[in-house]
Each structure stands twice: as structure tokens, then as C-alpha cells.
N, C-alpha and C positions, 0 to 999 in steps of 0.2 A: 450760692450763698450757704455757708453752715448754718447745721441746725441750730435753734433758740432756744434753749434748755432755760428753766429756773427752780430755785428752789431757795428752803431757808428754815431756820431754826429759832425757836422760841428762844430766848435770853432767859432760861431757868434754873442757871448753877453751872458746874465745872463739868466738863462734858469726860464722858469714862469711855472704857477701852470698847464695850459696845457700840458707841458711839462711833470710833475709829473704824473698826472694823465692817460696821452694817452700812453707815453712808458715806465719813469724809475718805476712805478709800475708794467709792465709788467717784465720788469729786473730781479725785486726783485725776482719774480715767479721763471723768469728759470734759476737763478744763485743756486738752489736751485732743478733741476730739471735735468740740463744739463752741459756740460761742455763749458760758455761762453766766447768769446771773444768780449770784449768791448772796442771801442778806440776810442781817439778823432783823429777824420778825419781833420788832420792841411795842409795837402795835399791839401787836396779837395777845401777848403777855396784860393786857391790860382788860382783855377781855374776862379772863377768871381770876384776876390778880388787881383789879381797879382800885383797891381800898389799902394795899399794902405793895407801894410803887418802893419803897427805899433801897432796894436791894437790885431793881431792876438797871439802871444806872452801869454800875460797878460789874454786873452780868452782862452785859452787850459789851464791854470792851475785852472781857475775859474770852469772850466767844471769841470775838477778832483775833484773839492770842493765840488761842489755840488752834482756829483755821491754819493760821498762818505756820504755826510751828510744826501742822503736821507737813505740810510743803504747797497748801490750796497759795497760788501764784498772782496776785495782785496786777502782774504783766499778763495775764491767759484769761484770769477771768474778773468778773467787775464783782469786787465784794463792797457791803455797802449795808446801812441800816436803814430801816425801812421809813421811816418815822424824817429822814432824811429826805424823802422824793414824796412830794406831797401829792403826786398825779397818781399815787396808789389812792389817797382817800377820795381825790376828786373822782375818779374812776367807779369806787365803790358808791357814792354818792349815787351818780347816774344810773348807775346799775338796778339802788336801789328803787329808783321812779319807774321802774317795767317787773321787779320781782316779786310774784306771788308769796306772802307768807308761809302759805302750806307747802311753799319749796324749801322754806327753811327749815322750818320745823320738821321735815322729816329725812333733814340730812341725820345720818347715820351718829356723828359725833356729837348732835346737841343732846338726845336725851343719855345715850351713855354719858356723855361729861356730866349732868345733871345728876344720873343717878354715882356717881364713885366722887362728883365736889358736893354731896350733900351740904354739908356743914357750911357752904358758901353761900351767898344771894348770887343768883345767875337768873334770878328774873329780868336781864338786862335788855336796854335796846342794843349794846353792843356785843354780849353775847350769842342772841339771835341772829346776829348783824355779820357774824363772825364766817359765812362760807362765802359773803359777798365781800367782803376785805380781801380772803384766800382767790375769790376769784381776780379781784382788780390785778391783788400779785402776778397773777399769771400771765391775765390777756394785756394788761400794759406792756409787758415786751414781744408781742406777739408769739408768744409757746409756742413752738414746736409741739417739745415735750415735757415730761415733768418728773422725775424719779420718784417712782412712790411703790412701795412692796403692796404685795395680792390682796392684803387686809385691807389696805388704803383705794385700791380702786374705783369703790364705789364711792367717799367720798370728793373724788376728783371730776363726778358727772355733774354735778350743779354745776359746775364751771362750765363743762359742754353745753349742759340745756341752755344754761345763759345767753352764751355765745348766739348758738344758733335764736333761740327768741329773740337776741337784740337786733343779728341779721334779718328775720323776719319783721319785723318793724319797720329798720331801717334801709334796709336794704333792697327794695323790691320799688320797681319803677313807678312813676306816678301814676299811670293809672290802672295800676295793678290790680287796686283797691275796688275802680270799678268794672274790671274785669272777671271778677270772682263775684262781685255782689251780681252781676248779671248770669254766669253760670248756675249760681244758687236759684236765681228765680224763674230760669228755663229748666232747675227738678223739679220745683214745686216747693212749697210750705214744710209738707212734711217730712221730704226727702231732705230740706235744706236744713229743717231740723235736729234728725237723725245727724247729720255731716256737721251739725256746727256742736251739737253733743260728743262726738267721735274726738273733737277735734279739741275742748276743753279736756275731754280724758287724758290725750297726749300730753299737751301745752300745760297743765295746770295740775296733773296727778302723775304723769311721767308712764302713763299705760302706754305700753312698746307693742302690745296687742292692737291699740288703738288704730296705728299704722297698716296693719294687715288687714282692719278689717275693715279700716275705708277703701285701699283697691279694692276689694273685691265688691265692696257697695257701690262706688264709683264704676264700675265695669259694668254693673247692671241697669247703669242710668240710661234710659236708651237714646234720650235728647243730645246726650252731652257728647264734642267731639274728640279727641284723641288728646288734643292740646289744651282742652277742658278740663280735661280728667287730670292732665299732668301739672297744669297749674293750681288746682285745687287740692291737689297733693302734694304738694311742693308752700300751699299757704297752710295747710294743715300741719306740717310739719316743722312749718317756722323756718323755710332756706328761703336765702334771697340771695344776695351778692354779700359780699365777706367782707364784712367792714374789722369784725373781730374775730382770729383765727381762733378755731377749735382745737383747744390744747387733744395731746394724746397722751395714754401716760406709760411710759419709760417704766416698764420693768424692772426692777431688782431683786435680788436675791436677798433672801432674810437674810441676816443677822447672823454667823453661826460661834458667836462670841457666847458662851454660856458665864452666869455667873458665880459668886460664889458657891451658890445653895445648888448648883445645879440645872434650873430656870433659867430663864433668858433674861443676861443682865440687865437690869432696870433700874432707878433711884426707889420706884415703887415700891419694890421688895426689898429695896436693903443690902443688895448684895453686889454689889457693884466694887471695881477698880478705878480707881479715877484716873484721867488721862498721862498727869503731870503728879499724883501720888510719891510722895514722898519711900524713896526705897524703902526701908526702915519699914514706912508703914505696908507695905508692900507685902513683904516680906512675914509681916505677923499674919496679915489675913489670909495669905494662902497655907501659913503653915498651921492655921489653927480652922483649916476649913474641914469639914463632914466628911466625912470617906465609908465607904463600904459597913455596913454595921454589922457583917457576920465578924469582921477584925476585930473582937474585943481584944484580944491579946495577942503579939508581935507575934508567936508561933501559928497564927490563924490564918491560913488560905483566903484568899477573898475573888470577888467578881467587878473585874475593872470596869463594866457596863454595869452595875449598881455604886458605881463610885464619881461623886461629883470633877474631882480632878481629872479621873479618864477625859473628859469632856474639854477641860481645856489643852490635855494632850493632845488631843485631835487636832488642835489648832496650834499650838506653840513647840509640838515635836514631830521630828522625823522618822522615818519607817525603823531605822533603829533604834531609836530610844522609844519607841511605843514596844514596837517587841521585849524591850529588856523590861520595859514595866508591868506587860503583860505576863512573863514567864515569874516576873520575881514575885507578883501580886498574887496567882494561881499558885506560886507554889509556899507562900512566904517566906522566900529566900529575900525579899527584901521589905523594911518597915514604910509604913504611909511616909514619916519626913523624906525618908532617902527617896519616895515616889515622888514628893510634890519637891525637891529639889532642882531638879532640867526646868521645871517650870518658873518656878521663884528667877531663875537666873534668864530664860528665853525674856519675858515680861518685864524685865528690868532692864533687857538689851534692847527690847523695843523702843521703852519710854526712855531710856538717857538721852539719846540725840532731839526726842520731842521736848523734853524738862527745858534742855539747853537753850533750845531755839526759843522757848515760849521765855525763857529768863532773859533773854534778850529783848525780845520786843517788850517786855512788862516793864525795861528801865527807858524806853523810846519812846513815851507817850504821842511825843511831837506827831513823832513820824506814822504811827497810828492815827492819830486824827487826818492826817495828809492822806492817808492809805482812804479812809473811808470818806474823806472829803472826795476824793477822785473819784472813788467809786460811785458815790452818791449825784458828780456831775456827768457822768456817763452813762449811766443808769437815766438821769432826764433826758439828758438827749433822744435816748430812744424811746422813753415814755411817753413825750413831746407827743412825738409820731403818731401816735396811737390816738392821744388825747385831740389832735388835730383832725383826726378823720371823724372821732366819736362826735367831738361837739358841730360839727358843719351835719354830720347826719342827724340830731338831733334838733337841728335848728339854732344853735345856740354860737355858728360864727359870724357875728355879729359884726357888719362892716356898716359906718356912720356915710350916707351919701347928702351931700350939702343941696340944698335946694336953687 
């Protein structure tokens, strides 16, 4: 079986050349690789955007536009909108009935979003709410894996801890329960103490310590036998049988799309290329972008690693057109336009085939809706799955037997 990759994107505007370069080039790789699901996250959007939905709409089919026109393949992978497979919210639902609060709140992204959407109300239940939706995304199609860069990894472990808690719940044989309760009472009071303390640290504060330092309390218990020990470490750490796979997360490579200012292109900063940009406009902002500040004047030497274009050279020229912009910039044998010109022209040879393709699909609507209709009945199908095992482990498959 291939691996179960997912992922997806907030519907928040027209996606730029950062964009292209950091993840839907990654896309292209594992749709090609793997068995993906891709969807626009219109849910999610609602979480810091609940009060000003009008624009959202009109942003989740531009997204689809531009998936599609960079080459992500409708036939390879199942794209689809989230808002669309309603076994994400049921998911997150259940989820929510075993989630400790102070797991949420100390996921990484609620107080930074808090602190940079000041100006918002994020006092929400669905803002808080928001790592247990991320996580339904995931474990509904049973992840594998999940693309996510070095910065994001730590938000990707609630999902893990989830996982495993609801395996430990659910997953552990019936009389597991009084297995463990009899182990605890041949420590004793205090010892059982001490282990059920250890074991809130893990379970409910996420102390990876906690783990280390019940084997070695548990190895000192002297009543306890070999298979005691293992099961009481094994209920301390929440494994049972795998009802919901532990996503991993998939690796990627930053981003090395820099933007205008030099920074990493963002809509935050302001310096962004947009994907599907109009040449023209194209055209003005890189010719009118920052460069090296010893060039005051066209007879002035400069330092192509103090200069914002260098940076998109790296990306959109070859070893000989970096050389000719590095000798003409060192020696001022050439002007910043004549520099930023290979670039103006690679960046527009990029986007003309993506413009075209996305002005195609943007007169298709039909067939857009058909794309994501498909996607979104494929995408249940395998959500189904998931949601079949959750709710029978839960207690909740419900079959009517007649008297």
C-alpha cells in the first residue's frame, strides 16, 4: 500500500511564487509518489475570519485554480474542500470528548496567532478548537505522513498525542482496565500514587521526561512482574491497539523563494509576486525593487550579497548569468535594471504557462465544481473507514436488535 500523505491550505487570497516554490512543487513530487489528499482548509479560515466570511467563497475556488494550473493532477491526487466531507467535523467532534484543554492551549500557534490577530476577537470555542479540526484532517485518512517545514513540527504533535490517547482509551482489551488497577494495588497507595502522578505529567502536560522516569520507578517495584511493568508502561503512555494512526511528519525544505524586500516572501510583509500576476505588473516591482545601497550612482561598485535581487538570482539564473551579474555588479560594468532584467524575464517564463492554464479553468466553473465534487466523494469514502472504526470503538455503532 502507498503511503497516505495529507495536507491543505487556508483559502486566504491568490497564492504567490512562494507559494509555488515552498510547497505546490513539493505536491507535484508526492502526487506522483503517494497516495494524496489535498484540500482547501475553508473551515479553518473561519476560525480567525468568523465575522468577515465574504471573500472566503470566491478564495477556495481560486485556490482550486491555481492548484490545478500549476500541474497538482485531479487523476493522482483527490483535491477537495474541506467543508465538503463532513467526517472531518464529526471527527473533530469525538476528538473533542477525550481532549484536555491545556493541550490546546499550549499548542504553539494559538498564543502566537493571538499575540500578531490582536486587533481580532479569538476568544473563540473555535479558535481554541482549531489543532483538534487540524488533527481530524489528518487521522480521517489515516496519515502516514504530513509535509510540514522544521518550524511546523512541533505543531504537528497534538495530533500524535491525540492519536495515541485515543488508542489508549480505546484500544486496550477489556480487561486491561482491571489489570492495571490490580498491578497498582500490589505497589501500594503510595507508589500507585507516585505512577498515577507520572503518568498525568505525560498524558495531560506532555512531559517526555515522565516516560523515563516511570521505568526506572517501575524497575524498583519489587512486587511487580516483568509483564506488569510493561503494561503499566504501556497504560502510562496511552498505546493500545491502533485504532487511529500516528501521523509523522514529512520533512520539507524551506522555501528558498525570497521576496521582494529580500525576506521570505510572505503577503505579511508585503512583498510578494503573485502567482498568476499580471506581466506588466510583474515587471514594475521587480524593476523598482531595493538593491545594494552603496550604488547610489550607476558608476558605483556594489555587493551582490547586500542586494535583494542577488537572492532571486540564486533561484531564477544559471551559473552563467550569476557570474556576469556578479562581475558587472563588483565592477559597475553594469546598471541594477540591466541586473534585474534575466530575472523580470526567467519569472514571467515561469508564470505564462501557469496564467494560461489557471485562464482556462477560471472560464470551466462546471468542470471545477465536478473536480471538487469527485474529490470530496473520495475523500469520504476513505473517511468512512476511519469514522467506522472510531465510532464502534467508542461505543456509538449502534445496531437496533428486535425483541
Amino acid at each position: 500500500m502507498r503511503e497516505i500523505i495529507v495536507s491543505g491550505m487556508r483559502p486566504t487570497g491568490r497564492l504567490h511564487l512562494g507559494h509555488y516554490h515552498g510547497v505546490l512543487k513539493n505536491w507535484l513530487r508526492l502526487q506522483d509518489e503517494a497516495e494524496c489528499y489535498f484540500f482547501v482548509a475553508d473551515w479553518h479560515a473561519l476560525t480567525t475570519h468568523y465575522e468577515t466570511t465574504h471573500g472566503i467563497s470566491d478564495a477556495v475556488w481560486d485556490l482550486l485554480i491555481e492548484w490545478l494550473a500549476v500541474g497538482v493532477d485531479p487523476d493522482k491526487a483527490v483535491l477537495f474542500i474541506q467543508s465538503h466531507v463532513p467526517e472531518h467535523a464529526e471527527l473533530a467532534l469525538l476528538l473533542g470528548m477525550l481532549t484536555p484543554l491545556s493541550w490546546l492551549e499550549r499548542v504553539p500557534t494559538f498564543k502566537d496567532q493571538q499575540e500578531k490577530l490582536r486587533e481580532r476577537d479569538l476568544a473563540t470555542f473555535g479558535f481554541l478548537g482549531y489543532p483538534l479540526l487540524m488533527t481530524a484532517d489528518i487521522l480521517v485518512y489515516d496519515a502516514h505522513k504530513v509535509p510540514v517545514g522544521a518550524d511546523q513540527v512541533a505543531h504537528l504533535e497534538i495530533s500524535r498525542e491525540l492519536a495515541r490517547r485515543f488508542n489508549s482509551f480505546y484500544g486496550r482489551s477489556a480487561d486491561a482496565a482491571a489489570q492495571v488497577e490490580k498491578s497498582l494495588q500490589i505497589m501500594g497507595k503510595r507508589a500507585a500514587k507516585t505512577f498515577l502522578s507520572l503518568q498525568q505529567r505525560f498524558q495531560q502536560d506532555g512531559d517526555a521526561l515522565a516516560v523515563s522516569e516511570a521505568v526506572v520507578f517501575l524497575g524498583a517495584q519489587a512486587g511487580l512482574s516483568t509483564e506488569m511493568r510493561e503494561q503499566l508502561l504501556a497504560h502510562l503512555e496511552g498505546k493500545g491497539r491502533e485504532i487511529l494512526r500516528e501521523p509523522q511528519a514529512l520533512l520539507t525544505a524551506a522555501s528558498k523563494m525570497p521576496g521582494l524586500d529580500g525576506q521570505k516572501m510572505s503577503k505579511s510583509y508585503g512583498n510578494t509576486i503573485l502567482l498568476r500576476e499580471a506581466p506588466e505588473v510583474v515587471q514594475k516591482k521587480i524593476r523598482t525593487m531595493p538593491t545594494d545601497p552603496a550604488r547610489v550612482a550607476r558608476t558605483d561598485p556594489g555587493t551582490p550579497e547586500k542586494c535583494p535581487v542577488w537572492a532571486l538570482h540564486q533561484v531564477y539564473s544559471g551559473p552563467e548569468t550569476q557570474a556576469w551579474v556578479r562581475n558587472g555588479c563588483t565592477t559597475a560594468g553594469i546598471g541594477c535594471l540591466d541586473c534585474k532584467q534575466p530575472v523580470i524575464e526567467a519569472v514571467l517564463a515561469e508564470q505564462a504557462p501557469i496564467r494560461e492554464r489557471a485562464e482556462y479553468w477560471a472560464a470551466r466553473p462546471e468542470q471545477l465544481t465536478e473536480i471538487a465534487h469527485a474529490g470530496a466523494q473520495r475523500a469520504r469514502q476513505r473517511a468512512a473507514q476511519t469514522l467506522e472504526r472510531v465510532r464502534a470503538a467508542m461505543g456509538l455503532a449502534h445496531e437496533r436488535h428486535d425483541c
